[in-house]
C-alpha positions as CSV (number, residue, x, y, z in Angstrom):
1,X,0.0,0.0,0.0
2,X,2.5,2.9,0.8
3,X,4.3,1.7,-3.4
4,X,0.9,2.3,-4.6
5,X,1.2,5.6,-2.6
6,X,4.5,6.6,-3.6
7,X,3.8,5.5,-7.4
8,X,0.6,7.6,-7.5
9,X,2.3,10.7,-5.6
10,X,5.6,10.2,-8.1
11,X,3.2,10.2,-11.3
12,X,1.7,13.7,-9.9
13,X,4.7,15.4,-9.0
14,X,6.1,14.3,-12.4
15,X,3.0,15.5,-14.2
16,X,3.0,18.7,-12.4
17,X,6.5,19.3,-13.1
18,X,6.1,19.0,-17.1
19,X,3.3,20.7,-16.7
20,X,4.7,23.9,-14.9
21,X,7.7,24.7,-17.5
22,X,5.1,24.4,-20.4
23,X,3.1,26.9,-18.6
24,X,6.4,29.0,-18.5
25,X,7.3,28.5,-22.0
26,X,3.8,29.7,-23.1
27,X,3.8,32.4,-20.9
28,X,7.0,33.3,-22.3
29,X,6.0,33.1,-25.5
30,X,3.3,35.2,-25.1
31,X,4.8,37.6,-23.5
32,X,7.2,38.3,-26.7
33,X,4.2,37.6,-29.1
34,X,3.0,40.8,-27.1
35,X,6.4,43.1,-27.1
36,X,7.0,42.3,-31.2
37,X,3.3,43.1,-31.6
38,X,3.5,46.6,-29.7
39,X,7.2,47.0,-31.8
40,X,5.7,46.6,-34.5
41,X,2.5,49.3,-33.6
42,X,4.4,51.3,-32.5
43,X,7.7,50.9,-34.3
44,X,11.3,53.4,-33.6
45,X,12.4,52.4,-37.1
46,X,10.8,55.2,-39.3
47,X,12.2,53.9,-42.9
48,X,10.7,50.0,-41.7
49,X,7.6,51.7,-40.4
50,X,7.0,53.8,-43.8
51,X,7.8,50.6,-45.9
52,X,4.8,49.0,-44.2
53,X,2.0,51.9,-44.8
54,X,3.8,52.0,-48.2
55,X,2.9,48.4,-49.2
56,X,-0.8,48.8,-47.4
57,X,-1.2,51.8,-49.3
58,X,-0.3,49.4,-52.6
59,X,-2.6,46.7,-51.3
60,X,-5.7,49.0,-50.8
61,X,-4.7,50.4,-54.5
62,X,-4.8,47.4,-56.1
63,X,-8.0,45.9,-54.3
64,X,-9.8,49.4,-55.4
65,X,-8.5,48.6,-58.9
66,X,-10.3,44.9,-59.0
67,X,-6.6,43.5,-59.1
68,X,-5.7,44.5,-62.7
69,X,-2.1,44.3,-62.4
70,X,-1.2,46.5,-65.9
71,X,-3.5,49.0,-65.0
72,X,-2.5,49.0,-61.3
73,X,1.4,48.8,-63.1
74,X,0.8,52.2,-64.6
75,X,-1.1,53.6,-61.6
76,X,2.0,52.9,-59.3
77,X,4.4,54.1,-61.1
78,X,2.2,57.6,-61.9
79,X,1.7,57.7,-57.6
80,X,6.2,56.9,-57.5
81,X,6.7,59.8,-60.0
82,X,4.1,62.2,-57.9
83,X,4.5,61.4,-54.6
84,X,6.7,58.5,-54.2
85,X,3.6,57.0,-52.3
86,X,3.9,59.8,-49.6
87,X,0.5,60.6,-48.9
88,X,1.7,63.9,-46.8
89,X,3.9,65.2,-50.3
90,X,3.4,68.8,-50.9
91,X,4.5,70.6,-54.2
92,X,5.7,73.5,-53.1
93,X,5.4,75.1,-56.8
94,X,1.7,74.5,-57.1
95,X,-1.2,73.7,-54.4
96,X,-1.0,69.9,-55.6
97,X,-1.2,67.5,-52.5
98,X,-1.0,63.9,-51.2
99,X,-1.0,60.6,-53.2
100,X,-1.7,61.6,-56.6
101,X,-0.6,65.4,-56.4
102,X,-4.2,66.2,-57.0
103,X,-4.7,70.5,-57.4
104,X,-6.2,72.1,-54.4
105,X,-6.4,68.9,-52.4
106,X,-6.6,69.3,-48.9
107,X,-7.5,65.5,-48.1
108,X,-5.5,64.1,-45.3
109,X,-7.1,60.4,-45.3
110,X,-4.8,58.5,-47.5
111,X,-7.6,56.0,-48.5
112,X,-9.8,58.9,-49.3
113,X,-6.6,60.0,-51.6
114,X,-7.1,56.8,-53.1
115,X,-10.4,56.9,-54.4
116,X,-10.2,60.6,-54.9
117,X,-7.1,60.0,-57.4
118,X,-9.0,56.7,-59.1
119,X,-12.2,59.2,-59.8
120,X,-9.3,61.5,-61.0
121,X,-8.1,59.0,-63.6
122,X,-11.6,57.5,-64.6
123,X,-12.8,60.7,-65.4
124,X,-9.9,62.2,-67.5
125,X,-8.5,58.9,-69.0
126,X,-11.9,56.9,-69.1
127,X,-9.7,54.6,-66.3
128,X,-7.1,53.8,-68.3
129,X,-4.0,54.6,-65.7
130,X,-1.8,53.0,-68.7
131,X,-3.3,56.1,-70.9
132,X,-2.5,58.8,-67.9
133,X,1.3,57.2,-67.2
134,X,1.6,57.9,-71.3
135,X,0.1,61.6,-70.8
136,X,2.7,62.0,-67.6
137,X,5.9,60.9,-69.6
138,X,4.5,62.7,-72.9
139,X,3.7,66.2,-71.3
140,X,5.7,66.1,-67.3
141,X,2.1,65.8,-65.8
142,X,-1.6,63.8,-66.0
């Protein structure tokens, strides 16, 4: 009766024991998942940080554009020449602003820069961004 005991109490202990470093290890874990994740928010690399709004600017661009990759092609390379997909770019000849250097543009919202530039395009080049890239290496501007 006191092996049965000592078995039993042995089988606990060990159980308890695995049982305590997983719960450190995930605790751990989480803990880090947590600090990358407010790094990341709120990041002290300002190039890494503008990379990253950069390509979800792109993303939302190319959703907005039904993923047509030759017409969203043209559009980003119009948006690199303008703004170099700084949605805070001022021209300090003109009153051009944001994204898409659109005149007289006061927008701040860079989605709302977004559509405001697509609009832009479908209504002078019928949404052909290919046709307003064309206009912008012909003439200097679209």
């Amino acid at each position: 009766m006191i092996s049965t005991y000592m078995v039993r109490s042995r089988s606990h202990s060990a159980q308890g024991r695995k049982a305590e470093p997983r719960r450190g290890l995930l605790g751990r874990c989480t803990l880090v998942g947590l600090a990358l994740f407010v790094f990341q928010i709120f990041s002290l690399d300002v190039a890494e940080s503008q990379t990253i709004k950069v390509n979800t600017l792109k993303q939302i661009t190319f959703h907005k554009m039904n993923y047509n990759f030759e017409q969203f092609y043209c559009l980003d390379e119009i948006v690199y020449l303008e703004s170099r997909w700084n949605y805070k770019a001022k021209n300090p000849k003109s009153s051009a602003y944001g994204l898409f250097q659109i005149l007289k543009s006061k927008e701040k919202d860079p989605i709302k820069q977004i559509d405001n530039g697509l609009k832009y395009i479908n209504a002078r080049y019928q949404g052909c961004a290919c046709t307003a890239l064309a206009h912008h290496k012909a003439k200097g501007w679209y």
